[in-house]
N, CA, C and O atoms as a GROMACS GRO file, in nm:
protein
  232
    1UNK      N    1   0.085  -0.117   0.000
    1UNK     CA    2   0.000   0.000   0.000
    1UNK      C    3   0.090   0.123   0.000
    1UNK      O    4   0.192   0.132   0.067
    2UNK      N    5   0.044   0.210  -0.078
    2UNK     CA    6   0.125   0.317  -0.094
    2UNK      C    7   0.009   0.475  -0.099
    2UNK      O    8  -0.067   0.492  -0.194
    3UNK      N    9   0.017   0.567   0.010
    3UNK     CA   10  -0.025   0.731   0.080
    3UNK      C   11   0.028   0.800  -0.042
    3UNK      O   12   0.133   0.800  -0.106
    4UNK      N   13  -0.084   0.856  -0.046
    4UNK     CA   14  -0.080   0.973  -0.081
    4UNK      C   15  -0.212   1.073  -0.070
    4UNK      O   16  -0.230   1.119   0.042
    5UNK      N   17  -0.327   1.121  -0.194
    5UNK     CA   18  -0.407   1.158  -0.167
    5UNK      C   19  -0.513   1.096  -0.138
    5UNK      O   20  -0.606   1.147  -0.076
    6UNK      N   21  -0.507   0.920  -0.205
    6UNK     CA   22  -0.553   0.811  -0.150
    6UNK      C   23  -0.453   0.703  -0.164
    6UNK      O   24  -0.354   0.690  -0.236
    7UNK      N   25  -0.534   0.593  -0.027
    7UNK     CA   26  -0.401   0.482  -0.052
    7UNK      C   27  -0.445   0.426  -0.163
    7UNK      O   28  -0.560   0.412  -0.203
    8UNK      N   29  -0.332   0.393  -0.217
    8UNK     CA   30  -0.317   0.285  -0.323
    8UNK      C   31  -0.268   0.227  -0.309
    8UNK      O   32  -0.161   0.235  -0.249
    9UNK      N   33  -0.359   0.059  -0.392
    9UNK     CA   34  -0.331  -0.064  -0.308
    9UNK      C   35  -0.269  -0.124  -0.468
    9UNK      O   36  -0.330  -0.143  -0.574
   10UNK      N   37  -0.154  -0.139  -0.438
   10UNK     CA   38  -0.075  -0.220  -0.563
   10UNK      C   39  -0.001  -0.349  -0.560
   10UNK      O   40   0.029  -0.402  -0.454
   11UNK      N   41   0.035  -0.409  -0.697
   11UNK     CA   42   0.054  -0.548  -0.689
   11UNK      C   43   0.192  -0.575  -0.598
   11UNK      O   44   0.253  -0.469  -0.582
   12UNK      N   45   0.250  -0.675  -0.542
   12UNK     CA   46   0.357  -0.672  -0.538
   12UNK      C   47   0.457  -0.724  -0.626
   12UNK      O   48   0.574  -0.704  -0.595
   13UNK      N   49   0.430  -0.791  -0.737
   13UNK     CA   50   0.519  -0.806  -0.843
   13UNK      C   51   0.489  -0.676  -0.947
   13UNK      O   52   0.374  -0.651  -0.981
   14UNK      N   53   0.572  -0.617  -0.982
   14UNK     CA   54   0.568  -0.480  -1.077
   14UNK      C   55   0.524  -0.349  -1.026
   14UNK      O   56   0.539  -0.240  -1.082
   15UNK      N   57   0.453  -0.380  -0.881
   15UNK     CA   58   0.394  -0.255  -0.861
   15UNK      C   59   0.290  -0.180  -0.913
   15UNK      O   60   0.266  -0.067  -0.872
   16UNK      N   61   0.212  -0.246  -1.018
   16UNK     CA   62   0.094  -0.164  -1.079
   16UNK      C   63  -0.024  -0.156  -1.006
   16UNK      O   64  -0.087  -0.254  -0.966
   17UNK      N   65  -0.055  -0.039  -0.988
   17UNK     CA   66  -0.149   0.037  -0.908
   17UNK      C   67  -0.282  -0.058  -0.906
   17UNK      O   68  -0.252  -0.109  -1.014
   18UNK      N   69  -0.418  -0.131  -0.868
   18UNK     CA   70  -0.465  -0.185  -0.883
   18UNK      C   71  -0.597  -0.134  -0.790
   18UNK      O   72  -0.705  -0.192  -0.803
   19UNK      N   73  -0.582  -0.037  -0.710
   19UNK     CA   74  -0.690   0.009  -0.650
   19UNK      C   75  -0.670   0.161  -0.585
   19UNK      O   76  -0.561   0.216  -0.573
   20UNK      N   77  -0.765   0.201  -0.555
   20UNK     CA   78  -0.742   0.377  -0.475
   20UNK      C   79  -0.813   0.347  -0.390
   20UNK      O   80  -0.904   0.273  -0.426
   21UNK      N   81  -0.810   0.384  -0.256
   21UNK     CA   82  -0.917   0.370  -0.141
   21UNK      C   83  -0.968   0.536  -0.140
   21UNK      O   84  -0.888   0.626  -0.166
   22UNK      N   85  -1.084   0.558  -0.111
   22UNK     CA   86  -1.115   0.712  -0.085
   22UNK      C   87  -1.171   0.705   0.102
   22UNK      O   88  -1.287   0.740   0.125
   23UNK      N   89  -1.106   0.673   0.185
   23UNK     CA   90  -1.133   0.651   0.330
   23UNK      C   91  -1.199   0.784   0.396
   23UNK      O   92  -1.278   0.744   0.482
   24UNK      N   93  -1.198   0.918   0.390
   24UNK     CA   94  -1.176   1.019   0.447
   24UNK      C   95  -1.347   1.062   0.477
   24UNK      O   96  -1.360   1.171   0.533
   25UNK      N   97  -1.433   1.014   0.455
   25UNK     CA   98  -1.534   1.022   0.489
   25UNK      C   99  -1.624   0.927   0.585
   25UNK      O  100  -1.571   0.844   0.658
   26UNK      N  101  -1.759   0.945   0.578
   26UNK     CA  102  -1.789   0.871   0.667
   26UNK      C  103  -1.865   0.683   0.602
   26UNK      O  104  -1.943   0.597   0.642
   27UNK      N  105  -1.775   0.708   0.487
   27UNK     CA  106  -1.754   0.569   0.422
   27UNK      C  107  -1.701   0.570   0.323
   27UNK      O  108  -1.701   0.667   0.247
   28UNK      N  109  -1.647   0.466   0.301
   28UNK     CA  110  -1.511   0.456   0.189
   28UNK      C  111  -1.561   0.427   0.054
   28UNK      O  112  -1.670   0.377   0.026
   29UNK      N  113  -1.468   0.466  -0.028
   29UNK     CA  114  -1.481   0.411  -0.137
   29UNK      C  115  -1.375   0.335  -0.258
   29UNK      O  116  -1.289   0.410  -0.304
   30UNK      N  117  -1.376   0.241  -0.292
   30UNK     CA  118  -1.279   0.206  -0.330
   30UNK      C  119  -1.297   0.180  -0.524
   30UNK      O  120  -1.395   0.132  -0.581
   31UNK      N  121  -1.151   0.240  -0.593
   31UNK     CA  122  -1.142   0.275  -0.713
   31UNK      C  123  -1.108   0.166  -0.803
   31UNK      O  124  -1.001   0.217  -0.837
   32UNK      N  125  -1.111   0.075  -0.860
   32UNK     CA  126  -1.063  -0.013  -0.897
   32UNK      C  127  -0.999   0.040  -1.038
   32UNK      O  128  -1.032   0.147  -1.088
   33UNK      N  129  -0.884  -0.068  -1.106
   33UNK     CA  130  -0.784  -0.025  -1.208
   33UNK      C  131  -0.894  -0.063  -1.347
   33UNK      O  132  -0.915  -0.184  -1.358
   34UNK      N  133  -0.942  -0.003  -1.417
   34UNK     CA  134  -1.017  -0.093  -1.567
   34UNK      C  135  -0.934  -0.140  -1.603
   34UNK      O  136  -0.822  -0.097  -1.630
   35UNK      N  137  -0.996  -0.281  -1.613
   35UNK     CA  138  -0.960  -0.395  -1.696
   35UNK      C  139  -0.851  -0.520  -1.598
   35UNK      O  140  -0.796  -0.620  -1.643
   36UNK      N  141  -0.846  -0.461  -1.435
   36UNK     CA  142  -0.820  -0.526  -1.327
   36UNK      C  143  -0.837  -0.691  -1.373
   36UNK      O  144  -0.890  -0.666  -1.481
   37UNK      N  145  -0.832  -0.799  -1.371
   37UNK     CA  146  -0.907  -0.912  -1.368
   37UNK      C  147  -0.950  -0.987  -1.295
   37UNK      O  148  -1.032  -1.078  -1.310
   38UNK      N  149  -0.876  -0.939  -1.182
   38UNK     CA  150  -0.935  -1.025  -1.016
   38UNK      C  151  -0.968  -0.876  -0.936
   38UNK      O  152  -0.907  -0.856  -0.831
   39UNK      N  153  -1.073  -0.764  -0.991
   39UNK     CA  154  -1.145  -0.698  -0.915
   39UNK      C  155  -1.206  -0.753  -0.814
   39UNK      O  156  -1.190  -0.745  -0.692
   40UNK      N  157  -1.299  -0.823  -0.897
   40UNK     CA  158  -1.401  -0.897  -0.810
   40UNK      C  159  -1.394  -0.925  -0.682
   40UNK      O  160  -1.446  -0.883  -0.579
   41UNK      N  161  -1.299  -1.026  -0.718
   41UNK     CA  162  -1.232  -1.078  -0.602
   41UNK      C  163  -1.167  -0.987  -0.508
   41UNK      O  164  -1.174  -1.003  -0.386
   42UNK      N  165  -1.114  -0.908  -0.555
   42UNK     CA  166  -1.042  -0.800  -0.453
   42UNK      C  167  -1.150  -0.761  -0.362
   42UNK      O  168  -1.153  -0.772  -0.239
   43UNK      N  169  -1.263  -0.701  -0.467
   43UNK     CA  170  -1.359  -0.618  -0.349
   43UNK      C  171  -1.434  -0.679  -0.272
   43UNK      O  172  -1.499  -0.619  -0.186
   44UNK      N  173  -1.439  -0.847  -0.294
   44UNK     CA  174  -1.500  -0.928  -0.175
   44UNK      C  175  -1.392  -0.934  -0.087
   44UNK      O  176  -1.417  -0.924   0.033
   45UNK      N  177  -1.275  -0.949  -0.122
   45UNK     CA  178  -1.195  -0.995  -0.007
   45UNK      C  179  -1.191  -0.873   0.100
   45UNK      O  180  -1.197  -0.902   0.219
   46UNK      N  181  -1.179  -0.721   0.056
   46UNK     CA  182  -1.174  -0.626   0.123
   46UNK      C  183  -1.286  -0.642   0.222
   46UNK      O  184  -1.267  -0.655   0.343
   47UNK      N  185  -1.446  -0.639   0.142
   47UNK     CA  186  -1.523  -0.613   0.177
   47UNK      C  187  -1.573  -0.736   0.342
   47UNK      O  188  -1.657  -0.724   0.431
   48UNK      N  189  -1.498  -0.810   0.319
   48UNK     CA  190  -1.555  -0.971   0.349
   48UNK      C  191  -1.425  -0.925   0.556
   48UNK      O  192  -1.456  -0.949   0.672
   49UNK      N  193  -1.328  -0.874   0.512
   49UNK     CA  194  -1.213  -0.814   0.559
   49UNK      C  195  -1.232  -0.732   0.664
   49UNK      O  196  -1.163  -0.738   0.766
   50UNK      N  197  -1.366  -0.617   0.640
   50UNK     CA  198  -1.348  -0.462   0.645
   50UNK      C  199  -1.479  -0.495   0.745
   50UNK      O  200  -1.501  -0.418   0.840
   51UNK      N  201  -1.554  -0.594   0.725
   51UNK     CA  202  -1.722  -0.598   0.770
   51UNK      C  203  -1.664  -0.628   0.930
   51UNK      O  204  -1.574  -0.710   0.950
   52UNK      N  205  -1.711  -0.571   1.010
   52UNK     CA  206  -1.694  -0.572   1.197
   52UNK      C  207  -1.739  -0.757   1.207
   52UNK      O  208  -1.666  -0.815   1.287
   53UNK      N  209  -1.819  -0.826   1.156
   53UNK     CA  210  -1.871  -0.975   1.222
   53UNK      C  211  -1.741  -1.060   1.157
   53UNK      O  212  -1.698  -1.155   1.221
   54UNK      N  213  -1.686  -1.026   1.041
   54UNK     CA  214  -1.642  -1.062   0.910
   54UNK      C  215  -1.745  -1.141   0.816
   54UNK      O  216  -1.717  -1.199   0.712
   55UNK      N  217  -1.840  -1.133   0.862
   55UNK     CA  218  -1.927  -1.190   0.727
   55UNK      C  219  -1.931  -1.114   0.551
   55UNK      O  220  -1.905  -0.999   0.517
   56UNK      N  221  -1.959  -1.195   0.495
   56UNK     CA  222  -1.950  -1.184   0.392
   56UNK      C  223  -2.014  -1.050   0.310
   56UNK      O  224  -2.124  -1.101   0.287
   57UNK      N  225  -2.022  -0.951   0.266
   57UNK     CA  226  -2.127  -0.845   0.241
   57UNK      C  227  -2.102  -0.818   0.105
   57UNK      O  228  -2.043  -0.715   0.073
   58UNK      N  229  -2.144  -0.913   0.012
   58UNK     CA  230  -2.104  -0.871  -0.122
   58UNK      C  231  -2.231  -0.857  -0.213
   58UNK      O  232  -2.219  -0.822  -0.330
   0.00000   0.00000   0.00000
């Protein structure tokens, strides 16, 4: 993860940017890269991650 005006959440092989978080409110939002191929998956895993029970909220 890499700060700046949002975090950005990037790969660790190559480093390509793969998401923006927008946190600063009173709920987040998250940016995904077009044409990502495991979005999907990303935003369940966050989402699945981020939920207080950890249940699933997709």
């Amino acid at each position: 993860m890499e700060y700046g005006a949002y975090p950005h959440l990037k790969q660790h092989e190559g480093g390509q940017e793969v998401a923006a978080v927008q946190d600063w409110t009173t709920f987040g939002m998250v940016f995904m890269r077009p044409g990502y191929e495991q979005g999907e998956e990303l935003l369940a895993r966050l989402a699945q991650t981020l939920h207080p029970d950890g249940a699933e909220q997709v």
